[in-house]
PyMOL CGO cylinders between C-alpha atoms (Angstrom):
from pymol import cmd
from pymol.cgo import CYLINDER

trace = [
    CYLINDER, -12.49, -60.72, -7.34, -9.24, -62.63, -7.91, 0.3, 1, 1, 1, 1, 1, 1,
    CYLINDER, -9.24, -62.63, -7.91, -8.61, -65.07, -10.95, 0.3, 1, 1, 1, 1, 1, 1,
    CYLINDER, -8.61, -65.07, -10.95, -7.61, -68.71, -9.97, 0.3, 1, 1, 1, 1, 1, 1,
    CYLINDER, -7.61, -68.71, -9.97, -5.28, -71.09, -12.53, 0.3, 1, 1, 1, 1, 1, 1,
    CYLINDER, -5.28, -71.09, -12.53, -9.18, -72.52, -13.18, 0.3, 1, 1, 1, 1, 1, 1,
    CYLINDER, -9.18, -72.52, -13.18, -10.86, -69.26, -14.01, 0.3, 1, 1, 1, 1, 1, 1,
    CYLINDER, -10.86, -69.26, -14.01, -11.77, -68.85, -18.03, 0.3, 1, 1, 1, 1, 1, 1,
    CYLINDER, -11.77, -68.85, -18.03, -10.87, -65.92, -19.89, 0.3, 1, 1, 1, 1, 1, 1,
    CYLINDER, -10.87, -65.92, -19.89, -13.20, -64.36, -21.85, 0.3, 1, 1, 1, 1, 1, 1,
    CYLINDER, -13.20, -64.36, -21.85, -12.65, -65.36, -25.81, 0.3, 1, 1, 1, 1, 1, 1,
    CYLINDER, -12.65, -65.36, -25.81, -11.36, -62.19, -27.62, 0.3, 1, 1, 1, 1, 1, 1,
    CYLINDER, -11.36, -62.19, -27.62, -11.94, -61.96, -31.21, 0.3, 1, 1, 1, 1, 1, 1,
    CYLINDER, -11.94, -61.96, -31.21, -8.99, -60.79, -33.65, 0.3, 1, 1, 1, 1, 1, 1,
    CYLINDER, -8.99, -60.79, -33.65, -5.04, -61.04, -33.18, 0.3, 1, 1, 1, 1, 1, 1,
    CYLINDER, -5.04, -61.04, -33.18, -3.92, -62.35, -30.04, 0.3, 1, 1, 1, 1, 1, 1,
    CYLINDER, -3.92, -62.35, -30.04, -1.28, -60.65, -28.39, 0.3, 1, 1, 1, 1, 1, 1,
    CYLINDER, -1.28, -60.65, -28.39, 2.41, -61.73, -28.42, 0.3, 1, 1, 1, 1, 1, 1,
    CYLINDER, 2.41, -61.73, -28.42, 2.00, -62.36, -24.56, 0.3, 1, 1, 1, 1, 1, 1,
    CYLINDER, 2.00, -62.36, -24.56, -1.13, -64.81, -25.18, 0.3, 1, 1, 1, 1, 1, 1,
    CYLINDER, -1.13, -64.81, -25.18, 0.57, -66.77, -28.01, 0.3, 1, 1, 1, 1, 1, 1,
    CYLINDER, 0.57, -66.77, -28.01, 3.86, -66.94, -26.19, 0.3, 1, 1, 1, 1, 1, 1,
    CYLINDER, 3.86, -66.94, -26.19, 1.44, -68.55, -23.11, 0.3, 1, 1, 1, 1, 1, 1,
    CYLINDER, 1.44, -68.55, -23.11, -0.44, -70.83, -25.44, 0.3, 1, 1, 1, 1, 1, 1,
    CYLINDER, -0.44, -70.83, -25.44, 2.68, -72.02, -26.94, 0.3, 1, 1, 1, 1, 1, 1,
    CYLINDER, 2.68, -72.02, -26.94, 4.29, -72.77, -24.05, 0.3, 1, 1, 1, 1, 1, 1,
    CYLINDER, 4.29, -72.77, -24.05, 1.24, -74.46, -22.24, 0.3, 1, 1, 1, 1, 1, 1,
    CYLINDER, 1.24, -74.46, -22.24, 1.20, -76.68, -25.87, 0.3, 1, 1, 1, 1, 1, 1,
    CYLINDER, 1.20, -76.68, -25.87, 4.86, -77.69, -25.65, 0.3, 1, 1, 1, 1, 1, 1,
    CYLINDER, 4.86, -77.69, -25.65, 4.43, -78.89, -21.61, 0.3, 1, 1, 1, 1, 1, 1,
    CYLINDER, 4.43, -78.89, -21.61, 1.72, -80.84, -23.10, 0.3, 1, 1, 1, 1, 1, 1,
    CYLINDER, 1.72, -80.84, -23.10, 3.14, -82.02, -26.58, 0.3, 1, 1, 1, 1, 1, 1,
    CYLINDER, 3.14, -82.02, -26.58, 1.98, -85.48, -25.28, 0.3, 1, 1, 1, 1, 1, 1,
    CYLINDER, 1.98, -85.48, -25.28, -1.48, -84.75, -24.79, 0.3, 1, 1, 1, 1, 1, 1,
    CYLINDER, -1.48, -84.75, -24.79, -3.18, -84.45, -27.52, 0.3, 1, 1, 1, 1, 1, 1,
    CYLINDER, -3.18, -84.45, -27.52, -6.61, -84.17, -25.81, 0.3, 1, 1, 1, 1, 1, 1,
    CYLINDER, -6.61, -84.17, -25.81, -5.33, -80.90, -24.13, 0.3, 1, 1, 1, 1, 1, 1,
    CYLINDER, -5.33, -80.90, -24.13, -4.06, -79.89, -27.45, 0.3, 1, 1, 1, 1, 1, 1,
    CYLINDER, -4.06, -79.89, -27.45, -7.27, -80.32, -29.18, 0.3, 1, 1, 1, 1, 1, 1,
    CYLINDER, -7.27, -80.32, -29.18, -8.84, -77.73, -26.25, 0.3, 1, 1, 1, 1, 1, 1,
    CYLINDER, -8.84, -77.73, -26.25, -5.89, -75.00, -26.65, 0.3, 1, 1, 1, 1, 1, 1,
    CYLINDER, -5.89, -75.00, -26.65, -6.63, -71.60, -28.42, 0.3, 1, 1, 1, 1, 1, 1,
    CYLINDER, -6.63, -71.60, -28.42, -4.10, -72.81, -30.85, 0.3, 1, 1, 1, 1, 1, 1,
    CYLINDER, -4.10, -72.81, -30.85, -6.28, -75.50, -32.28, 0.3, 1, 1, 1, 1, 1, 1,
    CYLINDER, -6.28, -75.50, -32.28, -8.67, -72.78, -33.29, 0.3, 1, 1, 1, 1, 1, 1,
    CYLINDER, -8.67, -72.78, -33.29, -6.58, -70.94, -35.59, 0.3, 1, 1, 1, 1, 1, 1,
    CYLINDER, -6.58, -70.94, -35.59, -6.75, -71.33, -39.03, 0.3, 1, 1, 1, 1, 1, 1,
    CYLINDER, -6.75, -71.33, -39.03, -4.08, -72.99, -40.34, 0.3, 1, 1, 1, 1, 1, 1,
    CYLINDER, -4.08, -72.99, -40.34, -4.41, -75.54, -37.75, 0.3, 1, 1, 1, 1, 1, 1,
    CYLINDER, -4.41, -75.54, -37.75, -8.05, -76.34, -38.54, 0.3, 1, 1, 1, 1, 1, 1,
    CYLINDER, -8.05, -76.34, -38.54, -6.96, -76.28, -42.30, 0.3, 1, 1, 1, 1, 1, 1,
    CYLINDER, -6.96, -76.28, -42.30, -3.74, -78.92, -41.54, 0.3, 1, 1, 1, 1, 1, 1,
    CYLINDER, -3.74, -78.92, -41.54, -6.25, -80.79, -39.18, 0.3, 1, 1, 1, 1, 1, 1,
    CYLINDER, -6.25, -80.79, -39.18, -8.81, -80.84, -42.09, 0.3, 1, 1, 1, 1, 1, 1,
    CYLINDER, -8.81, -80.84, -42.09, -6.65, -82.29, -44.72, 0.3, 1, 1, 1, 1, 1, 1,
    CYLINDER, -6.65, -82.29, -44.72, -3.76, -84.60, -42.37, 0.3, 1, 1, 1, 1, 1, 1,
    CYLINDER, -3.76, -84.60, -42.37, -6.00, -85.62, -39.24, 0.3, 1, 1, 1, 1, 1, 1,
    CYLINDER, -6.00, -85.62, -39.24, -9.71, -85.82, -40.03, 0.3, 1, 1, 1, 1, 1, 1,
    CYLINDER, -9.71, -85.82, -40.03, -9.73, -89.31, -39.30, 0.3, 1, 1, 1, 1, 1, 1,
    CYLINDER, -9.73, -89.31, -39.30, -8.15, -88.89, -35.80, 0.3, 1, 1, 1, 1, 1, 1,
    CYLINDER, -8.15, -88.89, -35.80, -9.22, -88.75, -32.45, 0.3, 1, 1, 1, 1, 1, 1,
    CYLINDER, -9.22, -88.75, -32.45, -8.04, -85.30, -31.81, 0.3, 1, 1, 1, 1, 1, 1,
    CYLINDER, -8.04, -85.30, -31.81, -7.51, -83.72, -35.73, 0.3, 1, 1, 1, 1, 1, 1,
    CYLINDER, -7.51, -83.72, -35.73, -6.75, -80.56, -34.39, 0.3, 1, 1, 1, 1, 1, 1,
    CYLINDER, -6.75, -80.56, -34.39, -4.42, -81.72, -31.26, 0.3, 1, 1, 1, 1, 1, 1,
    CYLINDER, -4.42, -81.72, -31.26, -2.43, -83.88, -33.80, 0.3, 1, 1, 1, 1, 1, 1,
    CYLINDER, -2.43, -83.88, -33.80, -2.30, -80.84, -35.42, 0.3, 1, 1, 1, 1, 1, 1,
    CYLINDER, -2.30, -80.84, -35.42, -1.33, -78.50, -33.18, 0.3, 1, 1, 1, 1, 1, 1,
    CYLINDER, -1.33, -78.50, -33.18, 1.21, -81.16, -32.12, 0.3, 1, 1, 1, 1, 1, 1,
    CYLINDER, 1.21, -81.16, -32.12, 2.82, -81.29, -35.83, 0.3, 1, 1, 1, 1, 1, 1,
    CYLINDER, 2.82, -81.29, -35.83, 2.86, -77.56, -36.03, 0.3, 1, 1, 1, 1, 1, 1,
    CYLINDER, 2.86, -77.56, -36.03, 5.08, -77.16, -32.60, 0.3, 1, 1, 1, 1, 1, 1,
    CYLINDER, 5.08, -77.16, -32.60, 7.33, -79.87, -33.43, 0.3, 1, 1, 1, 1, 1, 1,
    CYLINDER, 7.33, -79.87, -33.43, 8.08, -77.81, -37.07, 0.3, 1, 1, 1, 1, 1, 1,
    CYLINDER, 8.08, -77.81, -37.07, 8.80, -74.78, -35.24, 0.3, 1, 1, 1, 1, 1, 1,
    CYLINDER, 8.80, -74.78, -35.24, 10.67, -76.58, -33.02, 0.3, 1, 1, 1, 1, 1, 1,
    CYLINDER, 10.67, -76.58, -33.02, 12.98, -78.25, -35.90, 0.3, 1, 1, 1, 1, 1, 1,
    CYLINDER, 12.98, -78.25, -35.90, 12.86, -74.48, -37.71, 0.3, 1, 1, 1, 1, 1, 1,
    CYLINDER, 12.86, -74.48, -37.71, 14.18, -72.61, -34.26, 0.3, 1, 1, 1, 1, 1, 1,
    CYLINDER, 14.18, -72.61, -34.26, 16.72, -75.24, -34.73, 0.3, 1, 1, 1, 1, 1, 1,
    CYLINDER, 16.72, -75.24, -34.73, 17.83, -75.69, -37.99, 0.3, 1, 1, 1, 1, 1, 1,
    CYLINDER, 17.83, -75.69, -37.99, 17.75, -71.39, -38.08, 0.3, 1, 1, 1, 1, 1, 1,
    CYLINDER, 17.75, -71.39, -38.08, 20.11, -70.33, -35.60, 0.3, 1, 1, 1, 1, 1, 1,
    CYLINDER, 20.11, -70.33, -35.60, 21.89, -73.40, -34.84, 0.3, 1, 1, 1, 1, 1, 1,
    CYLINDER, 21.89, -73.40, -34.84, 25.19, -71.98, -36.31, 0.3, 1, 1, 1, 1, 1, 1,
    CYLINDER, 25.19, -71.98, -36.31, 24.83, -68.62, -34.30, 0.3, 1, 1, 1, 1, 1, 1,
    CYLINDER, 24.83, -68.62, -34.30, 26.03, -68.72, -30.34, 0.3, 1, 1, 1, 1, 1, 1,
    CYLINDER, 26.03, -68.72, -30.34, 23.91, -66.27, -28.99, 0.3, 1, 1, 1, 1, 1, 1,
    CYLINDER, 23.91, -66.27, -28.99, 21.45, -68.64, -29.29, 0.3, 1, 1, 1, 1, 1, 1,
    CYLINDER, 21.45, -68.64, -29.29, 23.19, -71.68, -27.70, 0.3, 1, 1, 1, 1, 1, 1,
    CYLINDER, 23.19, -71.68, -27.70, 21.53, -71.91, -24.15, 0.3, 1, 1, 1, 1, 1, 1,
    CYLINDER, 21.53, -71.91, -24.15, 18.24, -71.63, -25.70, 0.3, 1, 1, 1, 1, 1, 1,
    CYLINDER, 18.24, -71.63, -25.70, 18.53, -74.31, -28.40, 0.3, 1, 1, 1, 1, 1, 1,
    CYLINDER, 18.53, -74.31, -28.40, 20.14, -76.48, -26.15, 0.3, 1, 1, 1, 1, 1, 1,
    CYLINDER, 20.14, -76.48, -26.15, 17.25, -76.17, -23.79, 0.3, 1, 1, 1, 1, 1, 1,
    CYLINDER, 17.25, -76.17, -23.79, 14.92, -76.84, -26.73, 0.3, 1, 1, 1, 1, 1, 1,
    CYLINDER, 14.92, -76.84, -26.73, 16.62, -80.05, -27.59, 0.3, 1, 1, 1, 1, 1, 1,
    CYLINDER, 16.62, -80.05, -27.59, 16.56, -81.24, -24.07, 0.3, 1, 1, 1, 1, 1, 1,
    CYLINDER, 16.56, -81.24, -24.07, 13.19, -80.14, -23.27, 0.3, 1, 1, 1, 1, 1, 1,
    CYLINDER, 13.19, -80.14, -23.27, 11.58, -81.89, -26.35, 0.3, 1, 1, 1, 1, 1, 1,
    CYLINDER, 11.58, -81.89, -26.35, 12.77, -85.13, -25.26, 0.3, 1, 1, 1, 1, 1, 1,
    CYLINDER, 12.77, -85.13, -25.26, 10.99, -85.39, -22.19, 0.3, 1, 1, 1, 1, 1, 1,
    CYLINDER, 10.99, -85.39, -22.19, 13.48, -84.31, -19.88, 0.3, 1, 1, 1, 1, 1, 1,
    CYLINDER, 13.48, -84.31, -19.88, 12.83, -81.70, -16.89, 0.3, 1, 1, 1, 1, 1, 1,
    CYLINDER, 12.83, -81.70, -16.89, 14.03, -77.93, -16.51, 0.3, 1, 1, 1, 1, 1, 1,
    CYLINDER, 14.03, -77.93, -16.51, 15.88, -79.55, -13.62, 0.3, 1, 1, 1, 1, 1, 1,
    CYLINDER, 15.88, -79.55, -13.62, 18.41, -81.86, -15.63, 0.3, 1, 1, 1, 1, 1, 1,
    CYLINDER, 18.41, -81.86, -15.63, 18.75, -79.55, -18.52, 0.3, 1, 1, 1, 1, 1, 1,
    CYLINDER, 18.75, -79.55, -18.52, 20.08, -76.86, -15.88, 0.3, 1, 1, 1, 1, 1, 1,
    CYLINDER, 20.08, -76.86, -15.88, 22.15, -79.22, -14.90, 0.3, 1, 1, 1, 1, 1, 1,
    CYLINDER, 22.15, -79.22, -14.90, 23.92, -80.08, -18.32, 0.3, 1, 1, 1, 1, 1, 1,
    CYLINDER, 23.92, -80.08, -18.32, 23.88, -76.30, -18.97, 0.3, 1, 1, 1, 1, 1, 1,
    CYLINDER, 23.88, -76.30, -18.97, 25.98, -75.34, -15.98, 0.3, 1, 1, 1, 1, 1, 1,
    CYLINDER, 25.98, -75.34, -15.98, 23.30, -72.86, -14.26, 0.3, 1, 1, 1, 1, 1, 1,
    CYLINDER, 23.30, -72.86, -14.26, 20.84, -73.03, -11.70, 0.3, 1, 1, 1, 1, 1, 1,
    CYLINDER, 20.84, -73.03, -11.70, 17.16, -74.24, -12.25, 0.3, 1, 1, 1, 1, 1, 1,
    CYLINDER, 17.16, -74.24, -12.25, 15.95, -71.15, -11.17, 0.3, 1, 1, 1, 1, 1, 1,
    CYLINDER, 15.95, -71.15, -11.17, 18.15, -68.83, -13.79, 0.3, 1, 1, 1, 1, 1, 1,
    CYLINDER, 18.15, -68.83, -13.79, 16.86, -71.26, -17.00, 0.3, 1, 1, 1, 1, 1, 1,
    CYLINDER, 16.86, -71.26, -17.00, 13.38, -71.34, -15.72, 0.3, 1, 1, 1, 1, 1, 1,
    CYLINDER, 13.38, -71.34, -15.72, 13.36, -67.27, -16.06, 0.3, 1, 1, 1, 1, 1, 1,
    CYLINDER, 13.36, -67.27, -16.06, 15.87, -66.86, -18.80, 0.3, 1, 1, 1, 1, 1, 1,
    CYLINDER, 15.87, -66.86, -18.80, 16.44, -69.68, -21.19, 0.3, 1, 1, 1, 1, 1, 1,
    CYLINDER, 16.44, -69.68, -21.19, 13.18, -71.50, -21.20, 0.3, 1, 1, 1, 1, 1, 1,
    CYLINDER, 13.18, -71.50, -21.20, 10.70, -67.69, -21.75, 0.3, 1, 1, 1, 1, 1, 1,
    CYLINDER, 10.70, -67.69, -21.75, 13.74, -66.68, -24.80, 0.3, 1, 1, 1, 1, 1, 1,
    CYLINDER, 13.74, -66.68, -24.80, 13.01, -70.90, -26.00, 0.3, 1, 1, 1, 1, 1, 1,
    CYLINDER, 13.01, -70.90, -26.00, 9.12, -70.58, -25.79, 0.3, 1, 1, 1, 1, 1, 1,
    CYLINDER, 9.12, -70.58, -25.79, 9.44, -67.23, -27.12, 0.3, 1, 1, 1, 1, 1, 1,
    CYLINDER, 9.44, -67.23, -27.12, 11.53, -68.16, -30.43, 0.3, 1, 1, 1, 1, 1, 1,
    CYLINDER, 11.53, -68.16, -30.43, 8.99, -71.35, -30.63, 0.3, 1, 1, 1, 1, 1, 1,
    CYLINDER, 8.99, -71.35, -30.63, 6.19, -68.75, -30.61, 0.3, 1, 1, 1, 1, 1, 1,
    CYLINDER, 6.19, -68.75, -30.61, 7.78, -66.80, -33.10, 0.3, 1, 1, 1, 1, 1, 1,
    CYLINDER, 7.78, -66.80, -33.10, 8.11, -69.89, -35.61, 0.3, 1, 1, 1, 1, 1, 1,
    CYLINDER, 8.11, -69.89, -35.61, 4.83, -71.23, -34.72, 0.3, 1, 1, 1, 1, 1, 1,
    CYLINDER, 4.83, -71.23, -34.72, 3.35, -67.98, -35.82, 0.3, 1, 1, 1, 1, 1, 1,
    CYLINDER, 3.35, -67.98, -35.82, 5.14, -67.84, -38.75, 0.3, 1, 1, 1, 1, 1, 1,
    CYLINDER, 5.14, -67.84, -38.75, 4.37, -71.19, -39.58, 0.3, 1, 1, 1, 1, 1, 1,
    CYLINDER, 4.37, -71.19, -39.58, 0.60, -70.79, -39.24, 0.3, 1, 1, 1, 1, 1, 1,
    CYLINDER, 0.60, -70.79, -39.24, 0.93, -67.59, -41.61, 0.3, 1, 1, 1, 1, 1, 1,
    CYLINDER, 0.93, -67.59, -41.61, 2.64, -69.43, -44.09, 0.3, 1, 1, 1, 1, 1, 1,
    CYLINDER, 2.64, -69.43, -44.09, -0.41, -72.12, -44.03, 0.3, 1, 1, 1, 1, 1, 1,
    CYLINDER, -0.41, -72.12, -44.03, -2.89, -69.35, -44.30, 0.3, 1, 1, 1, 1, 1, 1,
    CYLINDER, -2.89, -69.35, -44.30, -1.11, -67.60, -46.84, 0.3, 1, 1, 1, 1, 1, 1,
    CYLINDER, -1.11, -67.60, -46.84, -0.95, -70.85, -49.17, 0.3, 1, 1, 1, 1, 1, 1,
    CYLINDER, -0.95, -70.85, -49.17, -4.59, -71.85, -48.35, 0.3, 1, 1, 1, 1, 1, 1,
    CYLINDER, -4.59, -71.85, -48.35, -5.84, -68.58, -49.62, 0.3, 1, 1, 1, 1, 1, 1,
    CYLINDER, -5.84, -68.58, -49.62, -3.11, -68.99, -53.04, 0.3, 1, 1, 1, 1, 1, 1,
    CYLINDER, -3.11, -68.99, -53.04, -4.68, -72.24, -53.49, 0.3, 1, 1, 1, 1, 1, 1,
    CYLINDER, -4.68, -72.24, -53.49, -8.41, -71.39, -52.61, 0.3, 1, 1, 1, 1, 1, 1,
    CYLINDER, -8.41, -71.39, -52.61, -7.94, -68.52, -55.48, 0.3, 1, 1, 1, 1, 1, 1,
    CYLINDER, -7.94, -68.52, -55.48, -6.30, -71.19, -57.49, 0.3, 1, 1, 1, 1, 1, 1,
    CYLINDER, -6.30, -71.19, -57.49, -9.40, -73.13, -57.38, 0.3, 1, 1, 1, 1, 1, 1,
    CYLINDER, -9.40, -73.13, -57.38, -11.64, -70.17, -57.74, 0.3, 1, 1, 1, 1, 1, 1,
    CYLINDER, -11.64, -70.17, -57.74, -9.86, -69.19, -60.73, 0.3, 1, 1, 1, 1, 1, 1,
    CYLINDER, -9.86, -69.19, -60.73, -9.28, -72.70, -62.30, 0.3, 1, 1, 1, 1, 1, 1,
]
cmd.load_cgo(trace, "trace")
């Protein structure tokens, strides 16, 4: 039987693949907005965003959409800051920029000088894909600290 956009995938336990992640991240950044969705995303259910949502957001509405939310929007800024001074990278940070302030695959195309069609295949997978990667990265570095501090406490 075919899948349909509505069907739900079976929850895997363990690692998620690059392709998942990449999929959740960019589903996440079209709804950076939406907290609500946010709070439903696999993202919210990893650890370091239940930890951040824990100690930042327990008093909110959506701890864990706020959460994811504050997460992207670091990786974001890191994808940035990181390779800003290389070119290679140029297209995809300039999509980045553009995309995070609300404005459509359409008019970014435009300012880059290519077709919607080539960014939305290109640029925007290598964006969400370097977004990913700092996301990930980010929510390792969380885990890694919670655990330092956790045996902090344990040992203190």
């Amino acid at each position: 039987m075919p899948k349909t956009k509505g069907d739900i995938q079976p929850k895997k336990r363990g690692r998620k693949t690059g392709e998942e992640v990449l999929r959740q991240v960019a589903f996440a950044l079209k709804n950076v907005e939406q907290v609500d969705r946010l709070e439903d995303s696999p993202l919210a259910r990893l650890s370091a965003v239940r930890q951040l949502a824990a100690q930042k957001y327990q008093e909110s509405l959506y701890p864990a959409g706020f959460a994811v939310r504050r997460m992207l929007s670091e990786a974001v800024r890191a994808v940035i800051n990181d390779l800003d001074d290389l070119a290679a990278y140029n297209r995809e940070l300039q999509f980045l920029c553009g995309y995070v302030q609300g404005q459509s695959v359409a008019a970014i195309s435009r300012r880059l000088g290519l077709s919607r069609e080539h960014v939305a295949r290109t640029v925007q997978p290598r964006a969400f894909s370097l977004v990913a990667r700092a996301f990930l990265v980010k929510a390792d570095g969380n885990r890694a600290k919670g655990a330092q501090t956790s045996a902090g406490e344990n040992n203190g």
